[in-house]
Structure formats: C-alpha cells, structure tokens
C-alpha positions in Angstrom: -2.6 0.3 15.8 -1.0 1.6 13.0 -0.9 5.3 14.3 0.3 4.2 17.8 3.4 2.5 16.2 4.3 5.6 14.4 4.2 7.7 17.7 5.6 4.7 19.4 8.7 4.8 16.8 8.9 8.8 16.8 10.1 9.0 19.8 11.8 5.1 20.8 15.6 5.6 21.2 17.4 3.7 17.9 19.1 1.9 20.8 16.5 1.0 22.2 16.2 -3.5 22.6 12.4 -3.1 20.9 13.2 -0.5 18.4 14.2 -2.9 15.5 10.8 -5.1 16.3 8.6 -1.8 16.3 10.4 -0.6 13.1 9.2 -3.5 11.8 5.6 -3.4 12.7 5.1 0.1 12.0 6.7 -0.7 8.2 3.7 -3.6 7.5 0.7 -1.7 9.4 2.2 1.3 7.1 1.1 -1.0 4.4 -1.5 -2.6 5.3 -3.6 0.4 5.9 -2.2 1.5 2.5 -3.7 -1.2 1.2 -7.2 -1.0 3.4 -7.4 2.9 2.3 -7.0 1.9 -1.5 -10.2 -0.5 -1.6 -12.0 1.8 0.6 -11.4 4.5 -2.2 -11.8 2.9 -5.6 -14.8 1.2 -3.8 -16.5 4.7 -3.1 -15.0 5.9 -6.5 -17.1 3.2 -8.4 -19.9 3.5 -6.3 -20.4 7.3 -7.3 -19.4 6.5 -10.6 -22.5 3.9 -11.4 -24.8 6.7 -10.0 -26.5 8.6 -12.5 -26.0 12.5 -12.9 -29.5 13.5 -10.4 -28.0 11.1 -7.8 -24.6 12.0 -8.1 -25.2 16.0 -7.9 -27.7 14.8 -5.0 -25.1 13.1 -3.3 -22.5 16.0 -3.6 -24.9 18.4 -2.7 -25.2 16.9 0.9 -22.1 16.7 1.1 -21.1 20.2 0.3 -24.0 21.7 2.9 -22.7 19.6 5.2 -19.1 21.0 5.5 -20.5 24.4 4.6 -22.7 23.9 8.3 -19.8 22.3 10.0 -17.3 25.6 8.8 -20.3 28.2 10.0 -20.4 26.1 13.4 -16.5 26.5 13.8 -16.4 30.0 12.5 -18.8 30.7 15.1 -17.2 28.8 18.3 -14.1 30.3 17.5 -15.4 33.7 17.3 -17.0 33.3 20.9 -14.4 31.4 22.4 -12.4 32.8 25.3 -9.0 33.8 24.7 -6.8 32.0 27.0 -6.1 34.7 29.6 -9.9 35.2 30.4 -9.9 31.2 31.1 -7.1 31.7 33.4 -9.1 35.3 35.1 -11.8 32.8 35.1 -10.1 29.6 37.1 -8.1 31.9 39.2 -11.6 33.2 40.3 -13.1 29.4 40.6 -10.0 28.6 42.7 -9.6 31.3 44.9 -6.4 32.7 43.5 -2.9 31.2 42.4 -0.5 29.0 44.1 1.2 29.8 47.1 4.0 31.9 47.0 1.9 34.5 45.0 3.7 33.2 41.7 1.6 33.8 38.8 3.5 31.9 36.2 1.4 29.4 34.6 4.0 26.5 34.9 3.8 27.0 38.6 -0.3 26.3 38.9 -1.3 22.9 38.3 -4.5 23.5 38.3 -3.9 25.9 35.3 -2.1 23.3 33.7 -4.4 20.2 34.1 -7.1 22.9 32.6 -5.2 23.6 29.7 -4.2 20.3 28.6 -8.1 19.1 29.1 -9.2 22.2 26.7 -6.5 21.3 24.2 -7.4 17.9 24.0 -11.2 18.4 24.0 -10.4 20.7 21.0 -7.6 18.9 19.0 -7.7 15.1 20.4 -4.8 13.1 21.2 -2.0 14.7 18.8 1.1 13.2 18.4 4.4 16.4 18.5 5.2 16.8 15.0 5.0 19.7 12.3 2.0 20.8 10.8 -0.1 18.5 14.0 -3.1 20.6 12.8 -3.7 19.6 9.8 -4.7 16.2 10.6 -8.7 17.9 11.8 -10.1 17.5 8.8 -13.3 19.5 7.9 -13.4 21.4 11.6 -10.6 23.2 10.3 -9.9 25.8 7.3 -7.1 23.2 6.1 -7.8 19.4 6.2 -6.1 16.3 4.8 -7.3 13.9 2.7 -5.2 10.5 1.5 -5.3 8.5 -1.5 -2.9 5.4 -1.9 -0.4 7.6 -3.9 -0.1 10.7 -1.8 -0.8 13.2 1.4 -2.7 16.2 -0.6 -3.5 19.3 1.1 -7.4 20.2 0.9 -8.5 23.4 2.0 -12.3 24.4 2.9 -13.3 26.2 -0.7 -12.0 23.3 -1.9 -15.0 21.3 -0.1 -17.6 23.5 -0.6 -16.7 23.2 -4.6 -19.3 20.3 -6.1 -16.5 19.8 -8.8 -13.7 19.0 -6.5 -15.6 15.9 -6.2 -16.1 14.6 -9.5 -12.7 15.0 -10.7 -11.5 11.2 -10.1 -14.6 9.4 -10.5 -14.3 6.9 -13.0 -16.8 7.1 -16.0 -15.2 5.1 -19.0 -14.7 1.7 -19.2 -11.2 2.1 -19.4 -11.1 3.8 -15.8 -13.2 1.1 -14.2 -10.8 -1.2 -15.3 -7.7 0.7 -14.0 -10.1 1.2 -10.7 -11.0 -2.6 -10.1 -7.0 -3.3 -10.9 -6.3 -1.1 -8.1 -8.8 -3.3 -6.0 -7.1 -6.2 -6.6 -3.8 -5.5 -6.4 -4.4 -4.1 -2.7 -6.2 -7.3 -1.5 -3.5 -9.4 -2.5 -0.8 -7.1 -1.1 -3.4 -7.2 2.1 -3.1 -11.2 2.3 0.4 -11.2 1.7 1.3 -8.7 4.8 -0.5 -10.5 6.9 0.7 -13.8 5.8 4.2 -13.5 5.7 4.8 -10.2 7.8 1.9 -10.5 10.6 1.5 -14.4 10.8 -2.3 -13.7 10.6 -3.3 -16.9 8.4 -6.8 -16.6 9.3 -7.1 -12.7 8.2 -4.7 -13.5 5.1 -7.2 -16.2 4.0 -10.2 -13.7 4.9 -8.4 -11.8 2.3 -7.6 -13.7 -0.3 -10.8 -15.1 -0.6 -12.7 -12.2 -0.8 -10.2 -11.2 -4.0 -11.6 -14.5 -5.2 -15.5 -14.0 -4.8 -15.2 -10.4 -5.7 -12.8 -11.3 -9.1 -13.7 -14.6 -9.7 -11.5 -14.4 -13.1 -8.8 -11.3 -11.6 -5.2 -10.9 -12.5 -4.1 -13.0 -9.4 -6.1 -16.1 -9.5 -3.1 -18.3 -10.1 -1.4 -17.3 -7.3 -3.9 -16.2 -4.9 -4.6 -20.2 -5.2 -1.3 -21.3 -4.3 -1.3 -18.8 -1.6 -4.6 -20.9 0.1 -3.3 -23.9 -0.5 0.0 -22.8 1.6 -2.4 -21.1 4.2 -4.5 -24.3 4.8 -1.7 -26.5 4.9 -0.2 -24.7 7.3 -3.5 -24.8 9.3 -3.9 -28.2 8.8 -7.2 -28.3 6.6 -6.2 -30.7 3.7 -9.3 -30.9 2.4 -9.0 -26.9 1.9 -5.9 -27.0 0.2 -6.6 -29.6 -2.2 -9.1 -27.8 -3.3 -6.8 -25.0 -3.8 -4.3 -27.6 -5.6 -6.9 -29.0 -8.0 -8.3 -25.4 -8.7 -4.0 -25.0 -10.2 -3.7 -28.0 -12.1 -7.6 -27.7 -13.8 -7.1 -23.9 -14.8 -2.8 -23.6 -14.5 -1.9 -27.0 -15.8 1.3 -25.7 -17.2 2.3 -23.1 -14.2 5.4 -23.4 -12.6 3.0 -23.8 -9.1 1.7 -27.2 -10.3 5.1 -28.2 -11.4 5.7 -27.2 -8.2 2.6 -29.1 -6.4 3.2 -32.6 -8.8 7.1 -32.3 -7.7 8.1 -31.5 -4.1 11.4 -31.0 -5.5 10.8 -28.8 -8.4 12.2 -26.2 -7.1 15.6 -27.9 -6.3 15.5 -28.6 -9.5 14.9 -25.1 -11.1 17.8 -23.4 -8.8 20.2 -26.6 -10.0 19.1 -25.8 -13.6 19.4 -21.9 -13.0 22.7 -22.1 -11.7 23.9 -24.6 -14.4 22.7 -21.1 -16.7 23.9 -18.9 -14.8 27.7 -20.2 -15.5 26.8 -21.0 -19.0 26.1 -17.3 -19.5 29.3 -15.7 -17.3 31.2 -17.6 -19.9 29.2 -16.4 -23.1 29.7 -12.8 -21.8 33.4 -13.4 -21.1 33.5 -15.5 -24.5 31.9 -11.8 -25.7 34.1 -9.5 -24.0 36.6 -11.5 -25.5 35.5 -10.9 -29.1 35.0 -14.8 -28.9 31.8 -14.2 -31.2 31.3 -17.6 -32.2 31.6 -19.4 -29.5 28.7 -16.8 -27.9 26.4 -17.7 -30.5 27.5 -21.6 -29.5 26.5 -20.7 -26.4 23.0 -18.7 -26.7 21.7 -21.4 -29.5 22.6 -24.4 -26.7 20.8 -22.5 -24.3 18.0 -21.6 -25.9 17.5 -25.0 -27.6 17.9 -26.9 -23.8 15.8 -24.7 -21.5 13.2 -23.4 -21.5 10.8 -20.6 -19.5 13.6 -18.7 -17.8 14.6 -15.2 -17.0 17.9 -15.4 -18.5 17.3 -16.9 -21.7 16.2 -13.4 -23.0 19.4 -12.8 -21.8 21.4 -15.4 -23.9 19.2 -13.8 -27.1 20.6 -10.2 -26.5 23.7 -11.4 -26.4 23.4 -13.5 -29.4 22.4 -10.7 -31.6 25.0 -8.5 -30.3 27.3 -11.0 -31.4 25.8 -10.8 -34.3 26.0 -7.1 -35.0 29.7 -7.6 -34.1 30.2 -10.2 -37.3 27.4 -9.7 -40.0 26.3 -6.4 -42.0 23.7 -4.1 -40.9 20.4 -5.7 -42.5 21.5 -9.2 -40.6 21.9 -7.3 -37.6 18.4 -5.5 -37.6 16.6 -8.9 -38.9 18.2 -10.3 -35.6 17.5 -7.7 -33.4 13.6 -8.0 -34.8 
C-alpha cells in the first residue's frame, strides 16, 4: 500500500480534490513501514548476534553462495539474451511482417509494442518512472539496495559475496543489545501510535501495543503504552479492558500525571489554567529582567518555584533567577547559583 501511494502521489496533480488526503496517507504508511522495517532488522540483528561463531559463519556462508549462484545465473542470461533487434527480426517473422503501410518504426507496430512492454516487465516488474528505477532489483542485479531505518545505502554485488559485509552491525556487547532492543521498542510504539491517531486502526494499534508489552514487560514505554490501551478500549467500548489498563497506572505510576489524569477528568483543565497562570508570571519576570528589575525577578522565580510544581517552565524561572543573580552578586555567588 505504501509503494502504490507513493506512485499514486508522484504523479497526482497538487490540484487535484484527493491530493491533500493521499499526501497524507502516503506521509503515515511512509512511517509505518519505517517503523515495520526497524523491528524486522534489529530482530534479525539479535538473532545472528546470539548465534555462536560455527553458526554464524554457517549462516553467512549460505548466504554468500547463494548470491554468488544467483549473479552466475544473471551473468549468464544476459550474456545469451537477444538483443532487441533480433526479437523484433524474430516477431516480424512470427507475424508475417510489419504493419501496413510498410512502416517499420517500432511506435507504429503494436504488436512490437505489447511485446516489449511484456519482456520489460517479465524482466524488471512493475517500475514506477523515476531516476535510478534499477536499482530497486536487488541481488539479480550488479547494484542492489538495501534499507535500514536511518538511510537508502547503495550495495553493490562484491559487497554480497564479502562474509564481512555481514557482520559489521551485528550487535555483540551488552551495550549494543540494549541500544538494539531500544530500537525495537521505540518503533512499536511509534507503530500503535500511527495507526491510532493517523489510520484509525484501534484494533491493529492495540495488536501493537500489546505486543511491546509481552515482548518488554518492564520497557521504556510502559507508562504510556498503558494509557494508550486504556484510551483504545474505551473507545471500543470494553471497560473491563481499560480498567485494567487504569489499575495497571495507579499500581505502578501512582504519581504520573496519567493517573492524575484518570482520578480527575478535569486535570487537565486544570494543568493548562495553572500553566497559563505561569506563563504570565514568567513574561513579567523576563520583562522585570530586561528591565534590570533584578529583584523583583528573583521575587518572581522563588514564588514560582515554591507554588508549583513538575512543570516545563519552572527550569525556566531557575535560569532566570541565576541570571539575575550574576547580574547583582560577585562571581563565586554566581557559579554556586549556576551549580
């Protein structure tokens, strides 16, 4: 789907009534198979990475004979292949000559035509008109492409038939696993999220979030990978589901801003009120501060700082302070502050 909305898009007028719709679409499958590409290779990267040494080399060994076969086999074809203007000798004999009117342009001869576009597709599949269109035939071809979730690189044969090219990102350390299984987890929940607020797919979100749960049963986005399900099934109607989401929060988050949230529908009312009540407090502290008003800016911060708490801004109202600061006291106050 993803591919057919970029071919769709490269050539739909701008003007077009759909165009802003398939923009869209194309932007969120864009990432979603980002996202789908990313598990796929970390996954295989760990898997070769927990093989030891005799099945690893195995394993690359196979592979390398493998596009070492399938470069002989195209090597070959296209040293026996036809050049074009035999075919043509060869269906101008099948068909009894060209079309009437003696014209032997090859535009003219539909026959000639449907043949060429059948052996160009049997060769190169379905290719979409764009620069470099070869380069997407992987190993038949002396250049191929290969993806990661970073970039397009350019891979060329000798490249393939090198048994280092394909250790050189498998993760060995600890350290790498780590940064691997982070990787992992950060797609899946970019995965739910596309499909839950870009696609409308609940189901498929909730397929995904829940496999980030059974896969990292203590990962980086438990807390809100749980409010996530408990949003989802609400919105299907499953209370039973989401209350088990909820009570997973206030068990393991008691203090998150998502069970504030869940104990008090109008939290969040409440936070913009507060944060906007800030946001004034700290225009005037920074014209107070423009001003050379230095006193009143440390007035300002300390009230702040003492009244709220957990909120952006108030590392805001800090900076400030201590620049006020450095603007009144001597150096050694100044660094102690900034400490």
């Amino acid at each position: 789907a993803s591919a057919y909305y970029d071919s769709s898009l490269a050539i739909l007028p701008v003007v077009h009534k759909q165009y802003s719709r398939v923009q869209a679409r194309q932007q969120s499958l864009a990432e979603l198979v980002k996202n789908i590409r990313i598990i796929a290779l970390q996954d295989s990267l760990l898997r070769l990475g927990n093989m030891s040494d005799l099945e690893l080399n195995a394993y690359i060994d196979e592979l390398v004979e493998a596009t070492r076969l399938a470069e002989e086999q195209r090597q070959f074809e296209e040293a026996n292949k036809p050049t074009q203007q035999q075919q043509l000798q060869q269906l101008n004999q099948n068909s009894g000559g060209l079309a009437a009117g003696g014209t032997g342009w090859y535009f003219y001869n539909t026959s000639a035509m449907s043949f060429g576009a059948n052996d160009f597709r049997q060769k190169w599949g379905e290719r979409r008109r764009e620069d470099n269109w070869r380069r997407s035939n992987k190993r038949a071809t002396g250049v191929t492409e290969m993806e990661n979730e970073e970039d397009t690189a350019v891979v060329t044969v000798a490249q393939l038939l090198d048994p280092a090219f394909y250790k050189k990102d498998i993760p060995k350390t600890a350290e790498e696993r780590d940064s691997a299984n982070l990787k992992i987890q950060d797609a899946y929940y970019d995965l739910g999220t596309i499909y839950k607020e870009q696609l409308n797919e609940n189901q498929r979100a909730i397929k995904e979030f829940e496999t980030l749960l059974q896969r990292y049963p203590r990962g980086k986005w438990n807390l809100e990978t749980y409010y996530q399900l408990y949003r989802l099934y609400k919105a299907e109607g499953d209370e039973r589901k989401a209350q088990e989401y909820a009570n997973k929060i206030f068990k393991e988050y008691p203090d998150s801003e998502y069970a504030k949230i869940l104990r008090d529908p109008k939290y969040l009312e409440k936070l913009e009120a507060m944060r906007g009540r800030l946001g004034q407090m700290y225009d005037m502290a920074f014209s107070n501060y423009n001003n050379q008003e230095y006193e009143r800016v440390i007035e300002a911060a300390d009230s702040a700082l003492t009244k709220f708490r957990e909120d952006d801004i108030l590392s805001k109202f800090a900076l400030l302070k201590v620049m006020a600061i450095g603007a009144t006291e001597k150096l050694a106050v100044y660094r102690k502050a900034l400490e």
